[in-house]
N, C-alpha and C positions, 0 to 999 in steps of 0.2 A: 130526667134529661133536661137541661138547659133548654128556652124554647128563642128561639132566633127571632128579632128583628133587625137583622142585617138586611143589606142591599142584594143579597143573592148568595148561595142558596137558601129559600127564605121557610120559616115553617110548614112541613107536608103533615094536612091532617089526617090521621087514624082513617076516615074515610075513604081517601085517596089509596092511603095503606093497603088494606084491605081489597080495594079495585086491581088491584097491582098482585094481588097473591091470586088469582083467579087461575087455575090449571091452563099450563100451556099449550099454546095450539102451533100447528103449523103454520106458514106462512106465506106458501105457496097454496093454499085451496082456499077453499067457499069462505072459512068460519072468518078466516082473515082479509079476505077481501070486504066480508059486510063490517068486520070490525072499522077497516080504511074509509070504507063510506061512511059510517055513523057519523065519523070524525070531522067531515065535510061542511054542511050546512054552521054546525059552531063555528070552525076556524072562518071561513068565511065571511060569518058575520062582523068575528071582534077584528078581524084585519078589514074588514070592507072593501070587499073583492066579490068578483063572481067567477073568480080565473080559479083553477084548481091550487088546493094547499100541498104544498111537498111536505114530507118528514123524512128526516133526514139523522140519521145514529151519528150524532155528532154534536162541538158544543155550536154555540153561534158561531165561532171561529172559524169554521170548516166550513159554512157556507160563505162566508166572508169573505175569505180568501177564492173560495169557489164561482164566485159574483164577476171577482177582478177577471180571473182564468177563463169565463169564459163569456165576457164582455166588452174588456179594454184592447181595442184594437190599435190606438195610435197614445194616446196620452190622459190619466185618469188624475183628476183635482180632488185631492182629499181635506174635508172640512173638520180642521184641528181645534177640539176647546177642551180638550181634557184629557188621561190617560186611553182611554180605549180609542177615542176619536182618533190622536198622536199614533199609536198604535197602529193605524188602519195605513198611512202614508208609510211605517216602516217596512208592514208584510208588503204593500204594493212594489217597495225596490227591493224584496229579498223575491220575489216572484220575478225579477225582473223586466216589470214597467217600465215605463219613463213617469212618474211621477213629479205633483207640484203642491204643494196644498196652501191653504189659509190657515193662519194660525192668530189665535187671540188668543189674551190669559186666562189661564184656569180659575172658573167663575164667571167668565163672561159667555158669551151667547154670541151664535154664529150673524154678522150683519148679510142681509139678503141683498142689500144694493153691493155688499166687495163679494161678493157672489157673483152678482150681474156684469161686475168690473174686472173681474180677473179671466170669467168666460169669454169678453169681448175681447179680448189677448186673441183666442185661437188655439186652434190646434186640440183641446178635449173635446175626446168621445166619451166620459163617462166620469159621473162625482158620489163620492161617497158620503152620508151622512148618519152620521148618531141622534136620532132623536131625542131621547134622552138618556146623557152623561151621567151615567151613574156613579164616577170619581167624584164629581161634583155638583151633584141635584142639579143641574142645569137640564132645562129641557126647550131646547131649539124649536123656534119659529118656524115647522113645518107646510105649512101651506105657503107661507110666503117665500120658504126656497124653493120649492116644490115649482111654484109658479114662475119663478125667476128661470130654475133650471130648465122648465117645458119652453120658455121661450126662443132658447137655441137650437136650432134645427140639428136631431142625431145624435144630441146628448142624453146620456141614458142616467137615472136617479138609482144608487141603490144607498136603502134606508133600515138602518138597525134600529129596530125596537124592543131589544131585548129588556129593557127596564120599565118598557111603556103600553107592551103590549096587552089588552084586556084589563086596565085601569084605564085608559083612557080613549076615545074613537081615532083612531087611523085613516080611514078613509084613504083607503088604496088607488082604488079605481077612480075614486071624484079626481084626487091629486094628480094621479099619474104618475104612479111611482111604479117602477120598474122593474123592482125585487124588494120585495118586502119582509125579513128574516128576525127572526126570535128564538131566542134558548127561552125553556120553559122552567130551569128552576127558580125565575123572578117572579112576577105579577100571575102567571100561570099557578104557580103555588107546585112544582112536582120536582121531585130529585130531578138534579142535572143529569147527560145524557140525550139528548134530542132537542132538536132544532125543526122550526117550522119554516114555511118560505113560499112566498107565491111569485111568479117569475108575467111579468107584461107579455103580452102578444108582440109588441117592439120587441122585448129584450130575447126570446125566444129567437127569433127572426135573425136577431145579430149572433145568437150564440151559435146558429147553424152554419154560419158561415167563419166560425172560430175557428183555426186548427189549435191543438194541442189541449183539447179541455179536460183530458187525462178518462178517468173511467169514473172513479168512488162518485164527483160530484160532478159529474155532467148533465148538465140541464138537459138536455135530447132524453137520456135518459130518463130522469126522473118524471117524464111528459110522456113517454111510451108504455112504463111501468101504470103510471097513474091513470092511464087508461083503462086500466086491466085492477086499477083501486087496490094498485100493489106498489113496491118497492123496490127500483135495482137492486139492493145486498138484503140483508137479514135485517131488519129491521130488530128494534129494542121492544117487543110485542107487551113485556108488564108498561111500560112506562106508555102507553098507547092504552092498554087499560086503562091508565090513572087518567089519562088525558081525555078520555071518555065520560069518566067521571066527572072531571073537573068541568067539562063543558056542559053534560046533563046539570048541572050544580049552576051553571052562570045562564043554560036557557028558562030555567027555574027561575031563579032571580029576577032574571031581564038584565040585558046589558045596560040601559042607562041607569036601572038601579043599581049598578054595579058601577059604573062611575060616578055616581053622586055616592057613594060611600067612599070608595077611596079620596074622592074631595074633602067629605067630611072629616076623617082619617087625617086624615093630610093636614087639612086646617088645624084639629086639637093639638099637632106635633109641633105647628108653625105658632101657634097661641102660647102651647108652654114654653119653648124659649123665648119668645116675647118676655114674661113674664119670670124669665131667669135673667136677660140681660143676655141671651146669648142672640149672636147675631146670622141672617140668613146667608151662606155663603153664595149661593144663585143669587141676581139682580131682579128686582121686582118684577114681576109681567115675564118672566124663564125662568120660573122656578118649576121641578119636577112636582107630580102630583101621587106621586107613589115611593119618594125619598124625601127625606131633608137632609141637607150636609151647614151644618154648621162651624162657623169661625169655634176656636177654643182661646179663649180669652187669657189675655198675661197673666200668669199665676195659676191656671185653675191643672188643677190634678187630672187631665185627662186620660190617666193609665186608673190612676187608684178609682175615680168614679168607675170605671167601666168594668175593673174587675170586683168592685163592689158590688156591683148593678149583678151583676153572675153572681157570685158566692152566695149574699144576701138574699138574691128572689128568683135568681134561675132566668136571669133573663139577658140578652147578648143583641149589644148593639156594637159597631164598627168604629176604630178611628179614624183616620184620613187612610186614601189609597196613593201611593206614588210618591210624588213629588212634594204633596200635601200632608201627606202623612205624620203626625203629630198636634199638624196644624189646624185639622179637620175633625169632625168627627158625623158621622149618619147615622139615620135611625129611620129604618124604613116601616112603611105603612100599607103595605101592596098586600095581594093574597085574598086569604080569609078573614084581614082582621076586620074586628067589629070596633063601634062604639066603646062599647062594653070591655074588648081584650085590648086594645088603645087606653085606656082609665087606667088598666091594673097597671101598663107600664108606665104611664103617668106618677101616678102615685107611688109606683116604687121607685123611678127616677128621684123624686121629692123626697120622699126618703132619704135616700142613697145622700142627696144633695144638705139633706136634715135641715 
């Protein structure tokens, strides 16, 4: 099987596997509620929270949209720098908001002062943000919107870090971020299918006074349930295995050894195209630490490299997503890679490139 350094879903290893095939249990009794707690003290950590973690049978998407529904009470500011970010201001008018967003070019990074500029306008209760844009390795100056955003009274932050989460520290709680959300088949390393999420004491507070926040994803609930270190619906109980796994695996480690590897990681990916001539499509000081998205150069074969790079050595990197797409191309660094399984795509990339 071809082994994946795409931007998501990214290689699940045989370990993980394995976690995931463990005899089914129920869902409603003991076995599964201790599984729910295990799961606690990790998520906790790599999101840097002390508020409880939701899980949720869905992709990020579905809390996403779940965030607006049952948050946005008068008018929500979506912070546009890429596909998924863009994305985020379309589902807000198909939900029927009143939406406005910020929009810079893909490639660029969100400014924190037209942040502070477009809130002094009026009128938003609530901003949406992509930490990192994994269309385009860009990964957004979080504390400094974060702090921008706290400084308006009644403005709620919710912040996707689906491409960011446990590669790099979040810090929930220091920031004050409001809703914290993740699908786990990125930097978590597990087949897609579930989404994590931890919800503020504020934002909780606004959602009680929400009408219409539907059933599947309503925060009340998911706060009642988790009381009880359960779930409103049925949850996805293999993929909670794996996730079990994956966290015993990162409290193993240590988390800051686990972000100076993906740094490292990250570095050997940004050094080899240095040394091709290819150039970084994020701007220096916002560049992702768990992707790179590179420019594709006039002339360069970015279809035959890529299917060479597969056929030749079994290995699968991404073109451009969207708008970008032929223009771009990633190569992600998240997960379990190592040193070591980074070199072998190195060297096959050189190869491939002869």
């Amino acid at each position: 099987m071809p082994k994946l350094f795409i931007p998501g879903p990214i290689d699940v290893s045989q370990e993980t596997y394995a976690a995931m095939s463990q005899p089914m249990i129920g869902h409603r009794g003991s076995e599964f509620e201790a599984l729910y707690a295990s799961l606690q003290p990790g998520l906790q950590e790599i999101i840097g929270t002390t508020r409880p973690v939701f899980l949720s049978t869905s992709s990020a998407w579905g809390v996403m949209e779940a965030s607006l529904r049952n948050l946005v009470r008068k008018k929500v500011l979506t912070l546009c720098c890429g596909a998924f970010s863009d994305k985020w201001f379309d589902v807000a008018k198909k939900c029927g908001f009143e939406a406005d967003k910020i929009q810079v070019e893909w490639g660029e990074a969100i400014d924190p002062e037209a942040v502070r500029a477009k809130l002094a306008e009026g009128g938003f209760d609530t901003v949406t943000l992509i930490h990192n844009e994994t269309s385009t390795g860009v990964m957004n100056d979080l504390p400094a919107i974060a702090k921008v955003v706290k400084s308006f009274e009644d403005v709620l932050l919710i912040v996707d870090t689906v491409s960011s989460l446990s590669g790099t520290p979040i810090n929930a709680d220091e920031l004050g971020l409001d809703v914290t959300l993740a699908g786990v088949q990125k930097a978590l390393a597990l087949p897609p299918g579930l989404a994590v999420f931890a919800v503020s004491e504020a934002a909780m507070a606004r959602a009680k006074a929400q009408p219409n926040r539907g059933y599947y994803f309503d925060f009340l609930e998911f706060a009642k349930n988790a009381e009880a270190n359960n779930t409103p619906s049925t949850p996805a109980i293999s993929l909670l295995f794996g996730l079990q796994q994956i966290l015993a695996n990162i409290k193993s480690e240590g988390f800051a050894n686990r972000v100076a590897r993906h740094k490292a990681n990250n570095k050997m990916i940004a050094e080899w195209g240095g040394k091709h001539g290819f150039k970084n499509f994020a701007p220096e000081g916002n560049r992702s630490l768990t992707l790179t998205c590179f420019h594709t150069p006039e002339g360069f074969d970015q279809s035959g490299f890529i299917k060479n790079l597969k056929s030749k050595h079994g290995f699968v990197i991404n073109g451009g997503y969207g708008k970008i797409k032929g223009l771009t191309f990633r190569i992600s660094n998240m997960g379990n890679e190592t040193r070591e399984t980074m070199q072998e795509l190195i060297d096959a990339m050189d190869d491939v490139l002869g």
